[in-house]
C-alpha positions in Angstrom: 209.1 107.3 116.1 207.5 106.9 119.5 203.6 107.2 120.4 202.1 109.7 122.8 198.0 109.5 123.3 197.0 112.7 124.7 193.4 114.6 125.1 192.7 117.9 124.3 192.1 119.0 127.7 195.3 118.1 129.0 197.3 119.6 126.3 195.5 122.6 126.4 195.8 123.1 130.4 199.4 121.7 130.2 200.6 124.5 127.6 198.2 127.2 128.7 197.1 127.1 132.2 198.4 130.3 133.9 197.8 132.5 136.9 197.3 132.2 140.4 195.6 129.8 142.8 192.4 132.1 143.3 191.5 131.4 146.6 190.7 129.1 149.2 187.3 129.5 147.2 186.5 127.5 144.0 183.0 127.9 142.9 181.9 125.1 140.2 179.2 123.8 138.5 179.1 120.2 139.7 179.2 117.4 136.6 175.8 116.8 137.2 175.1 120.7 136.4 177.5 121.4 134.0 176.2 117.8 131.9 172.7 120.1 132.6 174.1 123.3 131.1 175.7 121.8 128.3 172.8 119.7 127.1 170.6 123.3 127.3 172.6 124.7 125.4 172.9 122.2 122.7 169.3 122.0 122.9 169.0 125.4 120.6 171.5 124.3 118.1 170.0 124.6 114.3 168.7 121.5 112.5 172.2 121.2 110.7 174.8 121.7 113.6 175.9 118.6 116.2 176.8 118.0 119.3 179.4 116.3 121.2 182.1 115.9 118.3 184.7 112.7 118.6 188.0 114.1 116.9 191.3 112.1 116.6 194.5 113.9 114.7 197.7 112.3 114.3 200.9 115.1 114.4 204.3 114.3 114.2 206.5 116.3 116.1 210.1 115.6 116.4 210.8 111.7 116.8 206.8 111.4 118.7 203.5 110.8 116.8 201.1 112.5 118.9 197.7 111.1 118.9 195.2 114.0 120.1 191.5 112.9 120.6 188.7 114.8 122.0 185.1 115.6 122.0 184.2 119.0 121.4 180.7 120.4 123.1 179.5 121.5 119.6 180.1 122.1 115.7 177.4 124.9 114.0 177.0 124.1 110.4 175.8 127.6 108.3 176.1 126.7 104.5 179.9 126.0 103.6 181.3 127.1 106.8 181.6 125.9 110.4 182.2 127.1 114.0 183.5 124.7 116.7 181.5 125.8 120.0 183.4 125.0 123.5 180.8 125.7 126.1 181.7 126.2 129.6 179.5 126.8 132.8 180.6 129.6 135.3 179.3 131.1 138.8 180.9 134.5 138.0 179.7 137.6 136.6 179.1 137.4 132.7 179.8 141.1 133.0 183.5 140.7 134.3 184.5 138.3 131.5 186.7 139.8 128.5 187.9 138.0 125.4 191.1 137.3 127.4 190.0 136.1 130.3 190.9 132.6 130.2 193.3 131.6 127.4 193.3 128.1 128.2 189.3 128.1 127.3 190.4 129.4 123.8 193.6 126.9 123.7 190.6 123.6 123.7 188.6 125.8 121.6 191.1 126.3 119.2 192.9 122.4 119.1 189.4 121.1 117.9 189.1 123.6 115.7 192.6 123.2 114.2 191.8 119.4 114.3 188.5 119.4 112.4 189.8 121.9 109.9 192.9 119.7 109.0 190.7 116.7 108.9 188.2 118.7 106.6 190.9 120.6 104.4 189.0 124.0 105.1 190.6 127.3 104.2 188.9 128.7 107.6 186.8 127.9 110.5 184.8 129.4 113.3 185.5 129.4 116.9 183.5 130.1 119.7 183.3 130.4 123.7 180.0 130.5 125.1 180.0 131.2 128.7 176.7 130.5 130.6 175.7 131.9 134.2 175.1 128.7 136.2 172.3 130.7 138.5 171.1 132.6 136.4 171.6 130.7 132.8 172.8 134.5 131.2 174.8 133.9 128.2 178.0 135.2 126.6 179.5 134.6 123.8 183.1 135.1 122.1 183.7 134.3 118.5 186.2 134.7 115.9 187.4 133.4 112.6 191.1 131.4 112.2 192.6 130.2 109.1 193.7 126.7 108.5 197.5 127.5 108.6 197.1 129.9 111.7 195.5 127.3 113.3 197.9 124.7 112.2 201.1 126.6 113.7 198.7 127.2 116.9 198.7 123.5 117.5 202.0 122.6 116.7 203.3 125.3 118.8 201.0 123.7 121.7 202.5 120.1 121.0 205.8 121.9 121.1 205.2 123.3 124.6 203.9 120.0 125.5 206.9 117.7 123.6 209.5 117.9 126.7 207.0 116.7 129.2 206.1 113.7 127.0 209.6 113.2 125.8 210.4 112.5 129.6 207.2 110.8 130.3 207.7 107.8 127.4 211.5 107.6 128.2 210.2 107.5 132.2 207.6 104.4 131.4 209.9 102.5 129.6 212.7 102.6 132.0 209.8 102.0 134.9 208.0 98.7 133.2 211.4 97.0 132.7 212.7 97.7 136.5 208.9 96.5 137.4 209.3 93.2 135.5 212.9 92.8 136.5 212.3 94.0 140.1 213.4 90.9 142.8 211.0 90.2 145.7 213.0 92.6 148.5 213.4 90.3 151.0 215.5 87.3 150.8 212.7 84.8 151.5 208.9 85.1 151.8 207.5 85.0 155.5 204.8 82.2 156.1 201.7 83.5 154.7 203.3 86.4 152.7 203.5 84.7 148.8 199.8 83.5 149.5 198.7 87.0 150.3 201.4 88.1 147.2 200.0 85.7 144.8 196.3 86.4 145.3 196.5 90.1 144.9 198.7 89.5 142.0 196.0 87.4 140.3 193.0 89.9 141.6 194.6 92.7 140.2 195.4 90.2 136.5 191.8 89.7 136.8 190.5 93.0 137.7 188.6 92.1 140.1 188.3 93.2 144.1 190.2 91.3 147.1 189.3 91.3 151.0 192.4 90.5 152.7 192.2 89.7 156.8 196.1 89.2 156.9 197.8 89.0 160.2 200.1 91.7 161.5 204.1 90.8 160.8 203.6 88.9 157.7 204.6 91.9 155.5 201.5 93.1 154.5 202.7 96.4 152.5 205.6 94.7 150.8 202.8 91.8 149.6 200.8 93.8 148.3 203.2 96.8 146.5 205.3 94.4 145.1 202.6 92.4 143.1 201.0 95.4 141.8 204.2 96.6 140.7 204.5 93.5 138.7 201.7 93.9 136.9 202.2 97.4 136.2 205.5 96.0 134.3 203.4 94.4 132.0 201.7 97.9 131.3 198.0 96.2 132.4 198.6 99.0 135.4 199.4 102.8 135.2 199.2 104.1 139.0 198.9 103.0 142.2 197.3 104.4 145.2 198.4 103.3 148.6 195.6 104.5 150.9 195.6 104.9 154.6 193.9 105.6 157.6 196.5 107.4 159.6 200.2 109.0 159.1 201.7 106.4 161.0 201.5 103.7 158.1 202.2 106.3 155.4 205.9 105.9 156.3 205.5 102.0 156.2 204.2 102.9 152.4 207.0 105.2 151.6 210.1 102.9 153.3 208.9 99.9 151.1 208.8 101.8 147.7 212.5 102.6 149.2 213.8 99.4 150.1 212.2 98.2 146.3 214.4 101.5 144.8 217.0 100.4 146.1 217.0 97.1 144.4 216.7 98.9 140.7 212.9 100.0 140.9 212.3 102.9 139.0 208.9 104.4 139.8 208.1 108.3 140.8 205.8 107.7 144.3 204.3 111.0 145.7 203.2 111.3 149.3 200.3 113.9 149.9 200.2 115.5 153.1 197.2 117.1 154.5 196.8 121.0 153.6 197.2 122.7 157.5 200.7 120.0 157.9 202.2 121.1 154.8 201.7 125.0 153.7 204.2 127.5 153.9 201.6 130.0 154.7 200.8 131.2 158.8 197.4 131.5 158.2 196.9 129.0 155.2 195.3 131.6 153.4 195.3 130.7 149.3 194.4 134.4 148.5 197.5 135.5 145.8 197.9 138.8 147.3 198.3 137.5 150.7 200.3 134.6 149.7 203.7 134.8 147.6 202.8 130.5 146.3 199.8 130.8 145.2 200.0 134.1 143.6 201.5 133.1 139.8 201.3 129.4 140.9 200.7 128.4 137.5 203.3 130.1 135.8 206.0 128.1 137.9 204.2 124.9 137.9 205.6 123.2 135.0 209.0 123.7 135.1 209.1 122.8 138.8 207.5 119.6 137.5 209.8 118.2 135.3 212.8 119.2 137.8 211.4 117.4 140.4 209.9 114.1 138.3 213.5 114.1 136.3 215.8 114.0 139.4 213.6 112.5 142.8 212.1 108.9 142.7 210.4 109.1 146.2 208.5 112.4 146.4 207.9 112.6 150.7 206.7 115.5 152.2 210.3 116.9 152.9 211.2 116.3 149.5 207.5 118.5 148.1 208.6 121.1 150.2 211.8 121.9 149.1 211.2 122.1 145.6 208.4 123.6 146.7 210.2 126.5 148.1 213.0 126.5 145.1 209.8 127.0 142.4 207.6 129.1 144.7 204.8 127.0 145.0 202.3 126.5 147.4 203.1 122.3 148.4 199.6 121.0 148.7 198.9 122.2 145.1 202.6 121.0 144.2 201.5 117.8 145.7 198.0 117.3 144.1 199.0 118.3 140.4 201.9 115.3 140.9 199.4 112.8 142.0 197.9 113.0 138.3 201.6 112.3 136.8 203.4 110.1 139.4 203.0 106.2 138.8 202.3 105.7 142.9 200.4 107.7 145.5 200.8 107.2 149.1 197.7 109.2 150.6 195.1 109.5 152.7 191.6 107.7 152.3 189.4 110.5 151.2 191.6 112.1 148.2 189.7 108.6 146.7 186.7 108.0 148.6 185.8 111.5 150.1 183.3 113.3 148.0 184.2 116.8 149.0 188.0 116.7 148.7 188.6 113.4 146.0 191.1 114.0 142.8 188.3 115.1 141.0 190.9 115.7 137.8 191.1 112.1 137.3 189.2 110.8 134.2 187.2 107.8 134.3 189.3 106.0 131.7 192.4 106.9 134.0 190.8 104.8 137.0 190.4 102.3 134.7 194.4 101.8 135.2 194.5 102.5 138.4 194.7 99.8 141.8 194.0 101.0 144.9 195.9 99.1 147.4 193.5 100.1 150.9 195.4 99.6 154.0 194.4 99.0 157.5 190.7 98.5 156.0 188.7 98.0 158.9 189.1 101.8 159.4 187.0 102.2 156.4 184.1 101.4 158.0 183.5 104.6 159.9 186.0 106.6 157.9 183.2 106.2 155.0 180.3 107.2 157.3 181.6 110.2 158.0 182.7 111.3 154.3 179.0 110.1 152.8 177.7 112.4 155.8 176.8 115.7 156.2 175.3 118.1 159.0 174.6 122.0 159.8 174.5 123.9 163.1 172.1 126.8 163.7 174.5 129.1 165.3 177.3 129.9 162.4 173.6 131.1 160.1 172.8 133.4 163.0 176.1 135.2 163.1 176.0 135.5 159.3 172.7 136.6 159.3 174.0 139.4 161.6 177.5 140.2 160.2 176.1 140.6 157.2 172.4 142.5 157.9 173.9 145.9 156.6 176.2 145.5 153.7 174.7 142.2 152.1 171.0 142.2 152.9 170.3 139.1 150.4 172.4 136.9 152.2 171.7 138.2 155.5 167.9 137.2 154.1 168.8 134.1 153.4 170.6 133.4 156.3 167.7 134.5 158.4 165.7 131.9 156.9 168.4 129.1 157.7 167.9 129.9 161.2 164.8 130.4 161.4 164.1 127.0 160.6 166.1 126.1 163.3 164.3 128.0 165.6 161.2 126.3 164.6 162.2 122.8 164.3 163.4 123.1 168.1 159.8 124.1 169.3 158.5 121.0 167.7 161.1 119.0 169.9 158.4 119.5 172.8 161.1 118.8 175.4 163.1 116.4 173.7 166.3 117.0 173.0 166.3 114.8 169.2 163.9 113.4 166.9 164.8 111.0 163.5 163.1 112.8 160.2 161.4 110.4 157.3 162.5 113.1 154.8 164.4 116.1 154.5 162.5 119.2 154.4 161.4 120.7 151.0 162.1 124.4 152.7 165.1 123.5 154.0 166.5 122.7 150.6 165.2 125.6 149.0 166.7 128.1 151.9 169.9 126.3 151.4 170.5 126.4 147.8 169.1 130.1 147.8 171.6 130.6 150.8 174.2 129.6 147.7 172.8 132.0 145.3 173.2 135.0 147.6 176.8 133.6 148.7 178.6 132.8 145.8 178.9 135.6 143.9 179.8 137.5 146.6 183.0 135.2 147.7 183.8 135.4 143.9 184.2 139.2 143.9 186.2 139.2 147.1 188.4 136.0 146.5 187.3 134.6 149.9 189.3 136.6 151.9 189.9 135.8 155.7 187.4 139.1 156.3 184.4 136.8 155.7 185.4 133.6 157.2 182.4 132.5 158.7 180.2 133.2 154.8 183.3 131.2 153.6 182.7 128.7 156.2 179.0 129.0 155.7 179.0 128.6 151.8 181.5 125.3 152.2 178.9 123.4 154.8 176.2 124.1 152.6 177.4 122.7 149.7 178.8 120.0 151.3 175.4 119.7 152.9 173.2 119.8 149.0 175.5 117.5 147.7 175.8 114.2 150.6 171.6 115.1 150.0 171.8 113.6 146.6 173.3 110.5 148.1 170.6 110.0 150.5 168.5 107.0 150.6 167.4 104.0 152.8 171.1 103.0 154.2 170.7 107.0 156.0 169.3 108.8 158.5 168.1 111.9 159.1 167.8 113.7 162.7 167.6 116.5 164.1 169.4 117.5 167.5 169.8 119.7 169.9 173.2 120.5 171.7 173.8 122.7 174.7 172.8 126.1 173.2 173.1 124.9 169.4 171.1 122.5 167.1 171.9 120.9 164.0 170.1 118.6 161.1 172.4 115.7 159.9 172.4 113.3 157.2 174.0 110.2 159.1 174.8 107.4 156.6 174.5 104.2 158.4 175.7 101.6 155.5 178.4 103.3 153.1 178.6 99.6 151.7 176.4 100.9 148.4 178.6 104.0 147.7 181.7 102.7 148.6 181.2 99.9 146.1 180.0 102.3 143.5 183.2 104.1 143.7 185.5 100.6 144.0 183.9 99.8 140.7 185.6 102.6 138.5 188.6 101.2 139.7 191.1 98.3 137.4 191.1 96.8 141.3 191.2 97.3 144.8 192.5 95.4 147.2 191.2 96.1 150.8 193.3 94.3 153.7 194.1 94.6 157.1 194.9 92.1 159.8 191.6 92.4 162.3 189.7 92.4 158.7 187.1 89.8 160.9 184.8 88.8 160.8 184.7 88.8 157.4 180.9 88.7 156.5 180.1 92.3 158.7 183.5 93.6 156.9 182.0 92.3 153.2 178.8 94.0 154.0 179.8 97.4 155.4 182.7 98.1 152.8 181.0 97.3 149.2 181.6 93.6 148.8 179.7 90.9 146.9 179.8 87.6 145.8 181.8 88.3 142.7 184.6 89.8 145.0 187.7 87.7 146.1 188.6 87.4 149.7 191.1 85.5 151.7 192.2 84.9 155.1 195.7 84.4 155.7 196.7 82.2 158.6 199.3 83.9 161.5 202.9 82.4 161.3 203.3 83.0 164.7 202.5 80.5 167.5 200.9 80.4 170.4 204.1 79.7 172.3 204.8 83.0 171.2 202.6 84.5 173.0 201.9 84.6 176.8 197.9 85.0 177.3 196.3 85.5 180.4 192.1 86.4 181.1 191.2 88.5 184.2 187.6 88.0 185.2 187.2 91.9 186.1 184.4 93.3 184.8 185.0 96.8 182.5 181.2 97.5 182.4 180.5 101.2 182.4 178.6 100.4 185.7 181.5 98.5 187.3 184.2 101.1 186.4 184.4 102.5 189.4 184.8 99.4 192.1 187.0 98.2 189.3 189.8 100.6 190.1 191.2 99.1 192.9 191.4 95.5 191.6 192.7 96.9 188.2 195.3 97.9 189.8 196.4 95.9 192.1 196.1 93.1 189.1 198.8 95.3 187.0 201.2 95.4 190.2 200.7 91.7 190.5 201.4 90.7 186.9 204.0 93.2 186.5 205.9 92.4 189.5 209.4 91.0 189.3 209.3 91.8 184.8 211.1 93.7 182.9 211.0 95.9 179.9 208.3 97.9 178.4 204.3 97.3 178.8 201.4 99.5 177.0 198.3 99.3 179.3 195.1 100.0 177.0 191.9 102.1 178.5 188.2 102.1 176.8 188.2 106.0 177.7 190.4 108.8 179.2 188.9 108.7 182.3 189.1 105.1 183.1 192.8 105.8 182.3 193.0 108.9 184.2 191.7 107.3 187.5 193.8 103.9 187.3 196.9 105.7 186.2 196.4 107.7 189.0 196.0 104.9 191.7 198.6 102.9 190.2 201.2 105.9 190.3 199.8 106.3 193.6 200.8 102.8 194.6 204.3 101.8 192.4 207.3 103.6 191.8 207.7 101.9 188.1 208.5 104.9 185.4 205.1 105.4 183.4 204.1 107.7 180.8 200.4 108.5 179.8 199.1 109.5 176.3 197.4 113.4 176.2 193.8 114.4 174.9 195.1 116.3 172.5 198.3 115.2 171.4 200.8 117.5 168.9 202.9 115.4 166.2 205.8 116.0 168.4 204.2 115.0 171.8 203.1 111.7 169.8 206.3 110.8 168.8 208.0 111.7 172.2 205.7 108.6 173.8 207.3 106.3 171.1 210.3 107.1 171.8 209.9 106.4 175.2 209.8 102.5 174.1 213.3 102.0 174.2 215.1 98.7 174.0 214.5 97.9 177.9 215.9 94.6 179.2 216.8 95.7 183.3 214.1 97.8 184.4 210.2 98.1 184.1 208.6 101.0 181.8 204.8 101.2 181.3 202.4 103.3 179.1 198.9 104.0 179.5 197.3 104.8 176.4 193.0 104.6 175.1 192.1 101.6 173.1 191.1 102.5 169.8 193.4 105.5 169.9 196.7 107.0 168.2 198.8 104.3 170.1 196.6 101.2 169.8 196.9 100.4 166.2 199.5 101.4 163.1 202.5 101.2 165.4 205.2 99.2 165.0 207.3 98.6 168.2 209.5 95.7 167.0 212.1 93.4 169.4 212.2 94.5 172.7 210.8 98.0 172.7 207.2 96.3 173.7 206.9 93.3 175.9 203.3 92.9 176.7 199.9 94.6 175.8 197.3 95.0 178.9 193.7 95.6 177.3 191.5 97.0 179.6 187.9 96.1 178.5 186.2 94.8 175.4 186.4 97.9 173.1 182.8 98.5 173.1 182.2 102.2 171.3 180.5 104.8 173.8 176.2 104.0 174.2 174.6 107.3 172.2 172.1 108.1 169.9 173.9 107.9 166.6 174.9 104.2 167.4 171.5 102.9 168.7 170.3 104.4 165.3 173.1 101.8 163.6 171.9 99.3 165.4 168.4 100.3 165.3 169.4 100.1 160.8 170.5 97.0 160.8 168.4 94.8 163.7 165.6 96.1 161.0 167.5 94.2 158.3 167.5 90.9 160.1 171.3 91.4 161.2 172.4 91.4 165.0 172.3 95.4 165.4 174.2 95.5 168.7 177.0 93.2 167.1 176.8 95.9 164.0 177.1 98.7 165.9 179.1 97.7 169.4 180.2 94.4 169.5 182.3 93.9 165.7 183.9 97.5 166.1 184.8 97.0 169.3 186.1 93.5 169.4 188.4 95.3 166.2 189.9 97.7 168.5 191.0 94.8 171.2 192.8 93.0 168.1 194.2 96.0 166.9 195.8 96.5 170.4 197.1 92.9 170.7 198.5 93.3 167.5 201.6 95.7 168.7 202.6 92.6 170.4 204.1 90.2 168.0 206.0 91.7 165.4 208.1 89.0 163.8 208.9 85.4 164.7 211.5 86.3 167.1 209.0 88.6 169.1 207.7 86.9 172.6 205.7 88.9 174.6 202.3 88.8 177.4 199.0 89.7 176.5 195.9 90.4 179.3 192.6 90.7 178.5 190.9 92.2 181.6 187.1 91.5 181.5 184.9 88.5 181.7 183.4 88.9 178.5 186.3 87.5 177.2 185.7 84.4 178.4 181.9 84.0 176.2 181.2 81.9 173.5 181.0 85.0 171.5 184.3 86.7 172.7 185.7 83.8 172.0 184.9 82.9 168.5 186.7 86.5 167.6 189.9 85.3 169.8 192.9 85.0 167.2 194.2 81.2 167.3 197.4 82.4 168.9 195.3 83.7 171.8 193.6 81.1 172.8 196.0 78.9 174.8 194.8 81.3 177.9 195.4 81.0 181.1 192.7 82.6 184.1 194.4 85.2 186.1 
């Protein structure tokens, strides 16, 4: 007999979820509230009844022994007889719920029930549903009696709707831990550098603990850091794996290395998610079900097209979602998300983990106790995280609510209103100023936002969120967003208040997401955070969550300096020297470039700056160029790859923005790049959010300019160079134009390999 641990929850929703994907709407209580409404509820149980139940129940059901456990919300004692109470919060209408209107609420309801009546030998037992209106705390309540041997063949019949899925998954982990601890390194040798990085995050992850990695670019990075985690998970200290990135780009990198490791006998289901607007099949994304054929019945398909897909793919990429995606109906986002929870590795972006608003929520803490995350190209976690722990609100999208809505919805029309009329208010207390910083955030504000909700939600419930009321839609999703980064707020944020052309907006600006970022980290088995500008390491440690207890290691470049062809220009890139600098910027690249061959990326501090010497240098050389777009599409992006063919007899150059889609994440190996040109020292634009960084952290005895200018730019720069030198067979010229290269400061961030410069 073989032994299957699984909670009542996700046996119930396994067997019994059914229906549609509402909407693009989902109104729920947060935990926070839904903890509240539970514990008020419980609060009126009798002297004799009890709360939060443990149950455990062993059933055999063919050749598995299923353990189920659970808590149940409550169990109401009257004499001899008892009633298991499932409690559940809700922003709908009391008055449109039936008996039947969620069987999977009846399903939990009804396993503890069958579970505490077989532990208890009772003839029969009560059970109940008591639904409570989060806004207005209504109750309603559903009750009815079940026998002990009705609710026996209940449950079995669940665990028999349930058996193939864990038949596959126990024959699936089996076959997976062996090819883990079996699986051969898949290269033929290690690079320099590459079994130090291997063997640290190997013993981090044994020791579940944290690791910084600053690891140079061309060691292997991805393959270092996969493959050890994969050992581990052979030894089953490890369930799932999430490969995190920044950008697209290195999702691939993520996806060929499972690859190259299934090839050589690794058996592990990896799942890519792709972002929502890349991936649905519908033309106006729409998740309504009678606008949209895959979300309509959704859960009726969902777990058959599981098991096809789990029992005959390995690696699950976006073209792979979507065409069992289209063979099972489904709407591939969802498809995508509901494999995440069952695949053993999951190749995504940053915020399904870190983002508040759009994180696997489903995850259980005791699942993320068996989970690494492996975070790639780190360093872009820095401002990645202040924007997901921040949160703003413009005056204009309350206005044209207030007036779409003025005639058929008065209460949120009202309440709207009052949104923007604080708006109106808070702009004459600018007194000609265009922004101001705010000690606290206003009391009224609050109280117009969350009664904003009120008016909203039950509104978008009745009408599924249809496309007819996109801006209430829009509306309701900013304000939420808006309450619940307001929660978070403390004395690593700021608050401000702006003005901007004929707008305004509040926002809550987190300056340090060190403190949440950690808090998250630390529900984790282990992270391991790496990248190859992570440096220095102290300002990385401090902005991303580290502390002493963490490890962290800096992995020495196997490439040399001969390697490398480095050469300083003395031009200065300051904002105020930009223009004078034209002329000797390009006349420098037609000097250094004259009489070379292949294929040169020329990198720009902003459009403009690009713009103008691309257009003097055009002016001035016949060379074939191509420059990078504002706003590039997937296919445009690729297209200026391309471009960077194997080029040994002629001269091709690309002018591209430092910091941008081109200046970091890819890889063009051999001879499709022969030098990098980096225009500048990377510094960020001077504005008001980043004087307020620096501003944060001069006031905690730290260098605030460094903070907020200096480190993130100098990152950028090293990012750039990085393209350069791929492997140890790579040679190439790198130029740094701008004679703060040549400070003490600059200097000290120079890689080793780049400092055997020469003045030019």
């Amino acid at each position: 007999m073989k032994n299957y641990k699984v909670s009542v929850r996700t046996l119930a929703e396994y067997v019994y979820k059914s229906g549609s994907i509402t909407s693009g709407f989902r109104a729920t209580a947060s935990l926070a509230e839904g903890t509240r409404i539970h514990q008020q509820i419980q609060k009126q149980y009798g002297e004799h009844d009890v709360k939060e139940v443990p149950l455990a129940l062993e059933q055999n059901y063919e050749d598995i022994v299923f353990f189920i456990e659970g808590r149940c919300d409550g169990l109401l004692a009257a004499g001899q007889s008892y009633t298991i109470d499932e409690i559940k919060s809700t922003a709908l209408d009391l008055h449109t719920l039936t008996e039947t209107s969620y069987p999977v609420h009846w399903a939990q309801a009804k396993c503890y029930a069958a579970m505490f009546a077989l532990l208890h030998n009772l003839d029969e037992i009560g059970v109940q549903l008591t639904y409570v209106q989060k806004n207005t705390e209504e109750i309603k309540r559903f009750k009815v009696n079940c026998s002990r041997q009705e609710l026996a063949v209940f449950l079995e019949d669940m665990i028999k709707g349930f058996y193939h899925y864990a038949n596959w998954k126990l024959q699936h982990l089996e076959e997976r831990n062996k090819s883990c601890r079996d699986l051969p390194f898949p290269f033929e040798n290690y690079r320099d550098g590459q079994r130090k990085l291997a063997g640290a995050v190997y013993k981090t992850i044994n020791e579940k603990a944290n690791l910084f990695a600053n690891a140079p670019t061309g060691i292997g990075k991805t393959a270092s850091t996969i493959f050890p985690s994969l050992k581990i998970m052979g030894q089953g200290e490890c369930q799932k794996i999430f490969y995190l990135t920044a950008k697209t780009i290195t999702r691939q990198t993520a996806e060929d290395t499972f690859s190259l490791m299934m090839d050589r006998g690794l058996v592990c289901k990896t799942v890519t998610i792709t972002a929502k607007d890349k991936i649905c099949f519908h033309d106006n994304g729409s998740c309504n079900p009678n606008e949209c054929e895959f979300a309509n019945g959704y859960y009726d398909r969902v777990n058959n097209a599981m098991l096809d897909i789990l029992e005959h793919e390995q690696l699950i990429t976006r073209s792979v979602i979507e065409e069992y995606a289209k063979k099972h109906n489904l709407c591939p986002f969802e498809f995508s998300l509901d494999l995440a929870y069952v695949c053993d590795a999951v190749v995504c972006d940053y915020n399904y983990v870190f983002d508040p608003r759009v994180s696997l929520k489903r995850m259980l803490d005791e699942q993320k106790k068996d989970t690494v995350l492996l975070v790639d190209e780190a360093h872009n976690l820095v401002d990645r995280a202040r924007s997901m722990f921040s949160a703003e609100l413009y005056k204009t999208p309350f206005l044209r609510i207030k007036r779409e809505n003025k005639v058929n919805e008065p209460a949120i029309s009202r309440a709207a209103k009052n949104i923007n009329q604080y708006f109106i208010e808070e702009k004459k207390s600018l007194d000609n100023h265009y922004n101001k910083i705010m000690q606290n955030l206003p009391d009224d504000l609050l109280k117009g936002l969350e009664a904003f909700i009120e008016a909203a939600e039950p509104f978008l419930l009745e009408r599924s969120g249809g496309g007819e009321h996109e801006d209430l839609l829009q509306g309701y999703f900013d304000v939420q967003n808006f309450l619940k980064i307001s929660k978070l707020v403390d004395e690593h944020y700021s608050i401000y208040f702006e003005i901007q052309q004929n707008d305004a907006k509040i926002k809550l600006f987190c300056l340090n997401p060190s403190g949440l970022l950690k808090n998250i980290l630390s529900g984790f088995r282990s992270a391991i955070l790496f990248s190859a500008t992570l440096s220095p390491a102290g300002y990385f440690m401090d902005m991303l969550g580290g502390g002493e207890e963490d490890y962290r290691i800096s992995v020495p470049s196997p490439f040399t300096a001969e390697q490398n062809e480095v050469l300083i220009s003395r031009i200065s890139t300051r904002y105020r020297n930009r223009e004078e600098s034209i002329d000797r910027i390009t006349d420098l690249l037609i000097n250094i470039l004259d009489g070379r061959k292949g294929n040169y990326l020329v990198f720009f501090p902003s459009h403009q700056y690009m713009n103008n010497v691309y257009g003097a240098f055009t002016a001035a050389s016949s060379v074939n160029t191509i420059i990078q777009g504002s706003a590039m599409t997937e296919d445009e992006r690729e297209g200026f790859l391309n471009s960077f063919q194997e080029n040994k007899d002629s001269l091709f150059v690309g002018f591209a923005v430092l910091g941008g889609i081109f200046s970091e994440g890819v890889d063009l190996k051999g001879d499709r790049l022969s030098g990098v040109i980096i225009t500048g020292v990377g510094l960020p634009q001077i504005g008001f959010e980043r004087d307020i960084i620096k501003s944060h952290f001069q006031d905690q005895g730290k260098n605030g300019y460094d903070y907020a200018y200096v480190f993130p730019g100098m990152n950028k720069v090293l990012q750039a160079g990085g393209r350069l030198i791929r492997s140890e067979d790579d040679h190439g010229l790198i130029v740094l134009i701008d004679d703060r290269f040549l400070t003490a400061k600059y200097q000290g961030m120079l890689p080793e390999n780049w400092k055997n410069y020469n003045l030019y």
